[in-house]
N, C-alpha and C positions, 0 to 999 in steps of 0.2 A: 539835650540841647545845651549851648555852652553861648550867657551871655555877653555881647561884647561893647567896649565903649568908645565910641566915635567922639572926636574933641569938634565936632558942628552940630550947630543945632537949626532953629525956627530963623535964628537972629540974622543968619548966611539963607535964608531963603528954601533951608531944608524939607523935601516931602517923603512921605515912605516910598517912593517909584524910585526920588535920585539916590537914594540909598540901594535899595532892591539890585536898579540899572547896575550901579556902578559895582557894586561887589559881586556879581555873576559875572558882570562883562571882562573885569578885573581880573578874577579870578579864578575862572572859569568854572566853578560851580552851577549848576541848575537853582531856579528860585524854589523851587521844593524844600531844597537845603536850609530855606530862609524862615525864621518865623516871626512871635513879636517883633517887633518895631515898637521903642516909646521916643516919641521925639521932644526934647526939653527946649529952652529958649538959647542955650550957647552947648547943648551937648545931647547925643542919642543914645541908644541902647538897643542893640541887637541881636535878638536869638539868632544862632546858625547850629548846622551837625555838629558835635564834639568833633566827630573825624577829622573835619574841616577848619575847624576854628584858627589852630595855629596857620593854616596855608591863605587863610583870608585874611588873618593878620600880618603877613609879610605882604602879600599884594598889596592892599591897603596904604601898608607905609611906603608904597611906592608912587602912590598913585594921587590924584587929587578927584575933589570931587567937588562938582560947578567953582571950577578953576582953583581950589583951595587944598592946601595941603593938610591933611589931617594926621592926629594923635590917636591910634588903633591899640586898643590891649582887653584884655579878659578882664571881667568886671568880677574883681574879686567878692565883690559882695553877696554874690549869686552864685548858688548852688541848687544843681535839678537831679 
């Protein structure tokens, strides 16, 4: 798993489902592909497949989620 970092957090009204929705719907990945979830107060943190991480990070940066545009990239501080 390869984790990733969302620039939204609690503060935008974020849940693990509008994350989950938006990166499968986006993306077109299966939620299987999805794991942790840690949601902070202005930013998240999302396990996805290795396979898939860089394809969920260009969707992502196309994309909004509950109307906002978001900051997508590999959380370099984490290693699996």
């Amino acid at each position: 798993m390869s984790r990733l970092f969302f620039s939204i957090g609690k503060a935008a009204g974020i849940r693990p489902q509008d994350l989950v929705g938006a990166i499968a719907n986006e993306s077109g990945i299966e939620s299987k592909q999805i794991g942790a979830i840690a949601i902070g107060d202005r930013h998240s943190f999302v396990e996805v497949a290795t396979d898939v991480a860089d394809q969920v990070i260009a969707k992502m940066r196309e994309s909004k989620i509950r109307g906002r545009a978001v900051q997508v990239d590999h959380d370099r501080s984490f290693s699996r």
